[in-house]
MARNU-749556 format. One record per residue (C-alpha): residue number from 1; residue in three letters; x, y, z. Coordinates in pm, 1 decimal. Each point is the difference from the previous one (the first is absolute). Layout:
N
R   k   r       px       py       pz
R NUM ALA        X        Y        Z
...
***
This chain:
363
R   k   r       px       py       pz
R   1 UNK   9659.1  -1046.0  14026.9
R   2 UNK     -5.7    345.5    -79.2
R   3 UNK   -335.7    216.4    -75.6
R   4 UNK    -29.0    226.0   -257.5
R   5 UNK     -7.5    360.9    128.8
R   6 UNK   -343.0     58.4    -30.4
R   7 UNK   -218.6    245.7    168.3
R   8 UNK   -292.1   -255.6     39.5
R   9 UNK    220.3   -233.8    202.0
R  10 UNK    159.3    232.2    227.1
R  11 UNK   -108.5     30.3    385.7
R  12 UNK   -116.6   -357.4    -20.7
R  13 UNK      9.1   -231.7    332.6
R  14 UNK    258.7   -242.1     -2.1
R  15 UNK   -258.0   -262.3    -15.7
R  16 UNK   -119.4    105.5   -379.9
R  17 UNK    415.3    103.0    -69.3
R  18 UNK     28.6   -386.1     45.4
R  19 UNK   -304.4   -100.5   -206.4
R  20 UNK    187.8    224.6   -252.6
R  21 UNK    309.1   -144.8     14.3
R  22 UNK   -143.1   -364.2     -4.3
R  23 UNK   -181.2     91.2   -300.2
R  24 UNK    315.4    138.9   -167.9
R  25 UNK    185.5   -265.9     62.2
R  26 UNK   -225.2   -294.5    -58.8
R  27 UNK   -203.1    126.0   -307.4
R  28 UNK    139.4    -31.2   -369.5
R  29 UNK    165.5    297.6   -118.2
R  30 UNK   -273.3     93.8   -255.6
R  31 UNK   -298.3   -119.3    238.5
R  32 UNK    185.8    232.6    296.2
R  33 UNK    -30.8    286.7   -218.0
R  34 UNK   -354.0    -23.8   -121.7
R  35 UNK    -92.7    -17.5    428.1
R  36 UNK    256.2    286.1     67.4
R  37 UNK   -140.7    218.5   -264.7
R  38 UNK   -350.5   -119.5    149.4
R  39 UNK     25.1     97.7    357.5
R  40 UNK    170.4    328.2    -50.0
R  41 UNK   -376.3     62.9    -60.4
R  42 UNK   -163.3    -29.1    314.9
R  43 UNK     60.2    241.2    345.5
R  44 UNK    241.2    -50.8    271.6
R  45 UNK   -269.9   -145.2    208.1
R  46 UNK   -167.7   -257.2   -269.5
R  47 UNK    348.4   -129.7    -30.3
R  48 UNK     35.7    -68.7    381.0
R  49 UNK   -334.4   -236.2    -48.5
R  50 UNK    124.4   -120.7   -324.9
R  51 UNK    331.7   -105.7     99.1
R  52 UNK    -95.6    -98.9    344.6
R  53 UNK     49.4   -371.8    -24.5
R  54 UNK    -58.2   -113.8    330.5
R  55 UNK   -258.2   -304.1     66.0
R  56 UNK   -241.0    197.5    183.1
R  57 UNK   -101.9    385.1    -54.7
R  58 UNK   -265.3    270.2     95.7
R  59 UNK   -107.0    273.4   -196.8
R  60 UNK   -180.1    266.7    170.1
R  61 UNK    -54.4    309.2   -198.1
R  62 UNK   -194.2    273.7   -192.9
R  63 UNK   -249.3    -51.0   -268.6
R  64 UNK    138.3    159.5   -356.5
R  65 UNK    363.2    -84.3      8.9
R  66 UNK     32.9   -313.2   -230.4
R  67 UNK     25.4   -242.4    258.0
R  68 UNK   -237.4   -296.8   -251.0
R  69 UNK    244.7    108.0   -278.0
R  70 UNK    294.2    -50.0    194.3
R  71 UNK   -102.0   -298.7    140.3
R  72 UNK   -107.3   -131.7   -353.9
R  73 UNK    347.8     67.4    -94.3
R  74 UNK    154.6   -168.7    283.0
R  75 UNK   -262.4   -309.5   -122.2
R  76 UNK    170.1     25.7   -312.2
R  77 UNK    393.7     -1.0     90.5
R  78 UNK    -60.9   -313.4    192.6
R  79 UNK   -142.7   -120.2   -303.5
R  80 UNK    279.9     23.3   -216.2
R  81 UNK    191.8   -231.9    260.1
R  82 UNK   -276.6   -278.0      5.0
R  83 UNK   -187.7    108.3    291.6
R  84 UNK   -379.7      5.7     19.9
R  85 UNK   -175.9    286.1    206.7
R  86 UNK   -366.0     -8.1     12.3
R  87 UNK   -145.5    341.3    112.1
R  88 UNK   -359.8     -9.4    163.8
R  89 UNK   -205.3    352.5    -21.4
R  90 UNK   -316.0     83.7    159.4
R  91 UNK   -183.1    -85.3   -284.4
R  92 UNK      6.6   -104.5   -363.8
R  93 UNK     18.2    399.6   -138.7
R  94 UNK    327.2     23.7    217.7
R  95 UNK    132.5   -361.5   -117.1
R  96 UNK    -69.9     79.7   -379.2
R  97 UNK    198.9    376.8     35.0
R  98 UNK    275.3   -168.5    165.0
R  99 UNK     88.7   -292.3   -234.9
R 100 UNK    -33.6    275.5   -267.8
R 101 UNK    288.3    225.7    186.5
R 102 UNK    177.0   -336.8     -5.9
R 103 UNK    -46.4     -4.6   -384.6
R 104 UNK    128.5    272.0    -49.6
R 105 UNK    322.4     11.6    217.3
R 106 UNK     81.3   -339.5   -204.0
R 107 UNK    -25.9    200.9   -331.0
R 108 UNK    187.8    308.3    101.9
R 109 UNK    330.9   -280.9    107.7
R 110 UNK    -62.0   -194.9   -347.1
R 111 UNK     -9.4    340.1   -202.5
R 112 UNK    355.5     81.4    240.7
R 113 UNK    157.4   -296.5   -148.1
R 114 UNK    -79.0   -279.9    263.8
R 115 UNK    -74.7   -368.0   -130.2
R 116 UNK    -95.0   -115.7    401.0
R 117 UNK   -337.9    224.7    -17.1
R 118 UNK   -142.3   -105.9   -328.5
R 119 UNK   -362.7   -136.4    114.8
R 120 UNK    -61.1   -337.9   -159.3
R 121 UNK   -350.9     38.0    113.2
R 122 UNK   -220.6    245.0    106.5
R 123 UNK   -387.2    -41.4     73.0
R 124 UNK   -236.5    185.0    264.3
R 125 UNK    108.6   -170.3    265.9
R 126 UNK    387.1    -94.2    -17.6
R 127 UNK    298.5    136.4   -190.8
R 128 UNK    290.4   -272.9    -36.5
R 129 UNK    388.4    120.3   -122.1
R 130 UNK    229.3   -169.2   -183.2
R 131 UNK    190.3   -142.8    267.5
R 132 UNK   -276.6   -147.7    183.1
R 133 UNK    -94.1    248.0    241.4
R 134 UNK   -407.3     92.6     49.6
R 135 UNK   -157.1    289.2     87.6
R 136 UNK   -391.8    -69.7    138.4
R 137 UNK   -199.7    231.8     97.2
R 138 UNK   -352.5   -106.7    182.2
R 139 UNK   -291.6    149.1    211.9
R 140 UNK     30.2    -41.8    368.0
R 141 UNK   -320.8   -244.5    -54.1
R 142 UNK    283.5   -240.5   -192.8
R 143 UNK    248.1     36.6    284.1
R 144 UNK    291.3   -178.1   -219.2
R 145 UNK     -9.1   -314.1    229.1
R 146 UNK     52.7   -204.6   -283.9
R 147 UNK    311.4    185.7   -117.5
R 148 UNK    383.0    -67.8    128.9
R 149 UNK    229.5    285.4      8.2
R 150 UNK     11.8    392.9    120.1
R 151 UNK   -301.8    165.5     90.5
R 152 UNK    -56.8    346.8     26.9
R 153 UNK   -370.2    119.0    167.4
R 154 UNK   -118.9    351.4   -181.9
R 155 UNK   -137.6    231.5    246.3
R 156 UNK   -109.9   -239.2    293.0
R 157 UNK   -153.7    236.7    244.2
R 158 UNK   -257.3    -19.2   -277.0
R 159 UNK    -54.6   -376.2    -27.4
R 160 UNK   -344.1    -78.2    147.6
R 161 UNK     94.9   -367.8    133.4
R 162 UNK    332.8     68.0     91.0
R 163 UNK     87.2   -295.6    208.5
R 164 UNK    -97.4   -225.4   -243.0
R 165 UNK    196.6    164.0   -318.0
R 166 UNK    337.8     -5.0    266.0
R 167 UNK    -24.3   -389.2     67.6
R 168 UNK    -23.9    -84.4   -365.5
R 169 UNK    301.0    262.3    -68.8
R 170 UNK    195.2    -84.8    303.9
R 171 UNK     38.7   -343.0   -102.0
R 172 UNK     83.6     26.6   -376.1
R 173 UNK    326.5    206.5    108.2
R 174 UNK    124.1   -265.4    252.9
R 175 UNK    270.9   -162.9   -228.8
R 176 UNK    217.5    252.8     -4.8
R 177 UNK   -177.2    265.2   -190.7
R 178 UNK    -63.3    386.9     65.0
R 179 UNK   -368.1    151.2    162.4
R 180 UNK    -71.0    391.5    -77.3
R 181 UNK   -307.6    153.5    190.7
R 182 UNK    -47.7    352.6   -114.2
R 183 UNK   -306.7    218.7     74.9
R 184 UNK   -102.4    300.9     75.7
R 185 UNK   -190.0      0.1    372.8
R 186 UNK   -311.0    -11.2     13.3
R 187 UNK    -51.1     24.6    446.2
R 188 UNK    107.0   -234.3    276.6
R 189 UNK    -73.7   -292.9    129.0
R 190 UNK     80.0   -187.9   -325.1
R 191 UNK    308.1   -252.3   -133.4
R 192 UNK    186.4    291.7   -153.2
R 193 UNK    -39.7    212.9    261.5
R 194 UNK    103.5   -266.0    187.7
R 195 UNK    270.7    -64.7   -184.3
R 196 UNK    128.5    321.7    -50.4
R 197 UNK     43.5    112.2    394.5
R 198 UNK    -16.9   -333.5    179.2
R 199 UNK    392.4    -82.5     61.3
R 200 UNK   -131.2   -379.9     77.4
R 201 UNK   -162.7    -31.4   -325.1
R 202 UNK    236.0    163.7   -233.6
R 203 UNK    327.9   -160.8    185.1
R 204 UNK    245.0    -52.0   -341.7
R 205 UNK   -211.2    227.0   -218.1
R 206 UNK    154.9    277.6   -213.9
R 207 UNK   -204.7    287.7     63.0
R 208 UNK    -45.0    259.7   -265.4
R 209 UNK   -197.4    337.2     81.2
R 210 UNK   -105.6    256.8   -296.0
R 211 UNK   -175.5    324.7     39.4
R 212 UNK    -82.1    209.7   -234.9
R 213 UNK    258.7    258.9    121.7
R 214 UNK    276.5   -270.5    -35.2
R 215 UNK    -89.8    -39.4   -372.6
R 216 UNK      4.5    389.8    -39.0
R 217 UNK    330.5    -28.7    114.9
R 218 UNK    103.2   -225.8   -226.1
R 219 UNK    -77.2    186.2   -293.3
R 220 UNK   -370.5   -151.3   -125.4
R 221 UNK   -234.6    300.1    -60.7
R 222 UNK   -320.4    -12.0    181.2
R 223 UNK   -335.4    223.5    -57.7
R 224 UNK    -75.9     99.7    359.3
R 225 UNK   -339.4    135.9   -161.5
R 226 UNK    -82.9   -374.6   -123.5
R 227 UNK    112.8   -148.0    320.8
R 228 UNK   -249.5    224.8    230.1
R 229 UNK   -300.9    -91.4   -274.0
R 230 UNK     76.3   -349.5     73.4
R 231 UNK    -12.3     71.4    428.2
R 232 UNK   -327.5    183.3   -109.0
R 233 UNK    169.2    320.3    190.8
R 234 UNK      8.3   -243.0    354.0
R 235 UNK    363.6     69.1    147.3
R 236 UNK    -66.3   -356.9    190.9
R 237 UNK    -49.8   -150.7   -345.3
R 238 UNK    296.7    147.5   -117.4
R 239 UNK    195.8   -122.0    295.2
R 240 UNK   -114.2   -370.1   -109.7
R 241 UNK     35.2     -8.9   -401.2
R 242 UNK    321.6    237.0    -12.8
R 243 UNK    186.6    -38.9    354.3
R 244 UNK    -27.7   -330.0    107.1
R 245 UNK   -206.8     64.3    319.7
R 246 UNK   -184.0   -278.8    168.4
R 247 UNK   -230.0    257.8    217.2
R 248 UNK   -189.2    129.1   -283.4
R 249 UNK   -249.2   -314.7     42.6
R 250 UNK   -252.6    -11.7   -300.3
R 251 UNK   -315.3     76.4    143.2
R 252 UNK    149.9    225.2    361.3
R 253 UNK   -126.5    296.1     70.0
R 254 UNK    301.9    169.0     83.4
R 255 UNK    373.3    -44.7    119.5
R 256 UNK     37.4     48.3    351.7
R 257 UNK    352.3    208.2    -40.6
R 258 UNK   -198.0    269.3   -238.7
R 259 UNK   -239.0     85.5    263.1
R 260 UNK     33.0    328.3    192.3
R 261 UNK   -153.7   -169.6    370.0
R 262 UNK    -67.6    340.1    107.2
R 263 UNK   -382.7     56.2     61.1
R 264 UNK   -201.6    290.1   -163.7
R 265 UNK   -316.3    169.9     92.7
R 266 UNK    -85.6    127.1   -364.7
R 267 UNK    157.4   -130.4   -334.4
R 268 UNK    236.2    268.4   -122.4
R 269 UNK   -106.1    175.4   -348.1
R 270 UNK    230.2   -202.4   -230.0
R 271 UNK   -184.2   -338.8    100.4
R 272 UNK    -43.8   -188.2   -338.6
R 273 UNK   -144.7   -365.6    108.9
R 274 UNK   -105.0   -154.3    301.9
R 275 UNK   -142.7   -310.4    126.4
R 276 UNK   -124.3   -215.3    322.2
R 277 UNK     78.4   -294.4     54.6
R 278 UNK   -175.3   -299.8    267.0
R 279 UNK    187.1   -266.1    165.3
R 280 UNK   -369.4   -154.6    109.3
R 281 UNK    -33.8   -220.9    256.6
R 282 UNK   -295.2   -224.7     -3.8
R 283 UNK    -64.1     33.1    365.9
R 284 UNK     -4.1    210.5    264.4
R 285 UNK    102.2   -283.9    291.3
R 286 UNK    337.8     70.6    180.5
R 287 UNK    134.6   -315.6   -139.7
R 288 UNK    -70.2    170.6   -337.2
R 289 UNK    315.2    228.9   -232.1
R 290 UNK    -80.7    367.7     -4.8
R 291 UNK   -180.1    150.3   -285.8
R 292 UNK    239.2    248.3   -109.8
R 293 UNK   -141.3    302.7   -189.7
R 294 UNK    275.5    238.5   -158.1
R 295 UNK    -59.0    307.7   -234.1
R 296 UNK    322.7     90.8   -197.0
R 297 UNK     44.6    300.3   -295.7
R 298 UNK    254.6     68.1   -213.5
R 299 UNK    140.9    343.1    -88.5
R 300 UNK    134.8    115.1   -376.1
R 301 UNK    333.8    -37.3    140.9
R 302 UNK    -68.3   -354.4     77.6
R 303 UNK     52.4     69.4    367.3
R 304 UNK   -267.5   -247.6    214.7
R 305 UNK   -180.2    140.7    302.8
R 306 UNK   -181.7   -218.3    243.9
R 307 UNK   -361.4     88.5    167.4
R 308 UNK   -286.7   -110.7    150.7
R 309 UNK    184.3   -327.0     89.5
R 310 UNK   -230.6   -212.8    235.9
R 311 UNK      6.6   -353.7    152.7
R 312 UNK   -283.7   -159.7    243.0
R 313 UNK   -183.2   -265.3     20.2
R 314 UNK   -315.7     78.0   -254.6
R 315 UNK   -205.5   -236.2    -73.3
R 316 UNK    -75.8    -62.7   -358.6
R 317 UNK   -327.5    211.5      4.5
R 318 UNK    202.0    322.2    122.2
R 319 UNK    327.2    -32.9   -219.6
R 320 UNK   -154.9     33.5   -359.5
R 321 UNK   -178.3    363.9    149.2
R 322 UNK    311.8    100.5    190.4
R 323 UNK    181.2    -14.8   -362.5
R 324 UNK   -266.3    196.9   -162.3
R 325 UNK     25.3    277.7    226.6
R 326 UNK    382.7     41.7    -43.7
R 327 UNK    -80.4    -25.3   -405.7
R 328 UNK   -261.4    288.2     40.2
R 329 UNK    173.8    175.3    241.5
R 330 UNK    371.4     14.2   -176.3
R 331 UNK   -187.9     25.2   -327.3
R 332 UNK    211.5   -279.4    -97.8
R 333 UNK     32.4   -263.2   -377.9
R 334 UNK    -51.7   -327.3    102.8
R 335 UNK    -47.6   -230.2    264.3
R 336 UNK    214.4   -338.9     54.9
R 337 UNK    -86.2   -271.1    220.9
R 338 UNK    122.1   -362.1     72.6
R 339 UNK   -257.6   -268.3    -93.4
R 340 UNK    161.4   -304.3     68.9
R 341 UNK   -125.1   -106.9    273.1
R 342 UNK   -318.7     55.9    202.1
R 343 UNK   -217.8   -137.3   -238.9
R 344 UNK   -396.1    131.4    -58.7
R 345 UNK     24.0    252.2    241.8
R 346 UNK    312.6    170.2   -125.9
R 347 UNK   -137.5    -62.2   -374.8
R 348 UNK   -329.8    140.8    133.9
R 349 UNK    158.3    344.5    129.5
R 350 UNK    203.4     46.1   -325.0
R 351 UNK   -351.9    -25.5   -161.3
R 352 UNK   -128.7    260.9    274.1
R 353 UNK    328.7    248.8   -159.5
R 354 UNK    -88.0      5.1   -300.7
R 355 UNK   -385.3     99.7     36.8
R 356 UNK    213.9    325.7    166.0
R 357 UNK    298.3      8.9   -217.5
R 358 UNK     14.3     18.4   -390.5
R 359 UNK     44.3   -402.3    -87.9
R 360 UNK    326.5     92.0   -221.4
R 361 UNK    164.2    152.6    326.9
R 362 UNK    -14.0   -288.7    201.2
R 363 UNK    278.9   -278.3    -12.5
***
């Protein structure tokens, strides 16, 4: 079949060129023109997710570049051919906005002249076209077990009981039906992480990656302004909501790769935050780790320098005073230890901090 020359479907892979053409040929002439006029409104790289058909796909990418709106509208086209797709969100708020995007995709093909999208029903929780097809959309505390059909899982880095939310989902697509998992990352060491670099676990995926640069490049506008707000000014922030890095863990203190290893005897004059931060061990036996104390300060040019690094075998009585000294003596914001382990004592020597360190400067 031949496309129409149209900018929107130009430099397409020849994956979504064949969703195209399957869609030309298959769709009545009139419903074929109400979905051609439809996705000529989306970017180059929401019609790669859109029209990738495969069973199984992976969606890692930027916050603020439609990726719930595309995937509503993907929720939809299936729709109009009698398919179900039950979308799970993080939470009800998430569920509710994305049956709503569904809503509306399904009004904007009726008002283009197609008789497949017209909802027959539409409540809070489902939205059900003309031909059959259902679009549900349910918290991650639902977990669609009880639904048969695709299943798309909205930003699952996010989910809090992951593992349970994938064995419900993995099981309602095992008939022959598609799986989306799109999120932005939120660290390692979880099931999209996993899934996104592990070459065992993502064997026969299709694996989409969007940055915010790549959606630049495709035309979308984007408030760089808005986006640093969002990162609260934290270039490792950034890196996770807009550039789809797994380093910039929620709660690290830094990135390794930003930090200038290079020891310095005094701070140099455009210093604009620094911290230390204790590794403590909870005894000072030779079968025991290392309490690791390290003082690091970042410059207005976000370069990282490195001092007063120390490692030994402190008991938990010394530690606590050793990181008080290097917060007086560096005249430094805040100090950060580990408390996970070590129990009263370790509690008992953040308690001894604070009666030396303002309470709001200790984390």
């Amino acid at each position: 079949t031949t496309l129409p020359e149209t900018s929107a479907f130009q430099n397409l892979s020849p994956r979504a060129t064949d969703t195209l053409r399957l869609l030309a040929r298959v769709l009545p002439a009139t419903e074929w023109r109400a979905v051609e006029a439809w996705l000529t409104t989306f970017f180059r790289f929401q019609l790669e997710w859109l029209l990738d058909w495969s069973k199984f796909a992976v969606i890692l990418k930027s916050r603020q570049i439609g990726a719930t709106h595309t995937y509503a509208a993907a929720a939809v086209l299936w729709g109009m051919i009698g398919e179900t797709t039950t979308i799970v969100s993080k939470g009800q708020r998430e569920a509710d906005e994305l049956l709503e995007d569904a809503k509306k995709h399904a009004a904007v093909l009726r008002d283009l002249g197609s008789q497949w999208a017209i909802p027959v029903r539409s409540n809070t929780e489902e939205l059900i076209l003309k031909e059959g097809g259902r679009v549900v959309a349910l918290p991650m505390t639902s977990g669609g077990r009880s639904y048969s059909g695709n299943m798309l899982l909205d930003e699952f880095a996010y989910h809090v009981r992951p593992g349970v939310v994938w064995d419900g989902a993995s099981a309602v697509v095992m008939h022959g039906f598609r799986m989306r998992v799109m999120s932005t990352p939120n660290g390692r060491g979880n099931l999209f992480y996993d899934l996104c670099t592990n070459p065992i676990s993502n064997k026969g995926w299709s694996i989409h990656r969007v940055t915010i640069h790549d959606a630049k490049a495709d035309g979308m506008v984007v408030d760089e302004d808005a986006l640093w707000k969002m990162a609260m000014g934290s270039r490792a922030r950034y890196a996770q909501l807009f550039e789809c890095a797994f380093d910039a863990v929620e709660g690290a203190l830094w990135i390794q790769a930003q930090i200038d290893a290079t020891r310095v005897d005094a701070l140099p004059a455009n210093i604009v935050r620094g911290i230390v931060a204790i590794d403590p061990a909870v005894s000072k036996t030779d079968g025991s780790d290392e309490t690791g104390i390290v003082g690091v300060a970042m410059s207005s040019t976000a370069e990282f320098y490195v001092f007063a690094d120390s490692s030994g075998r402190y008991s938990p009585l010394v530690w606590g005073r050793a990181a008080i000294k290097v917060y007086d003596d560096w005249e430094l914001d805040r100090v950060i230890a580990e408390k996970n382990n070590g129990g009263d004592l370790v509690e008992q020597n953040l308690r001894t901090i604070r009666n030396d360190i303002p309470y709001e400067a200790v984390w």
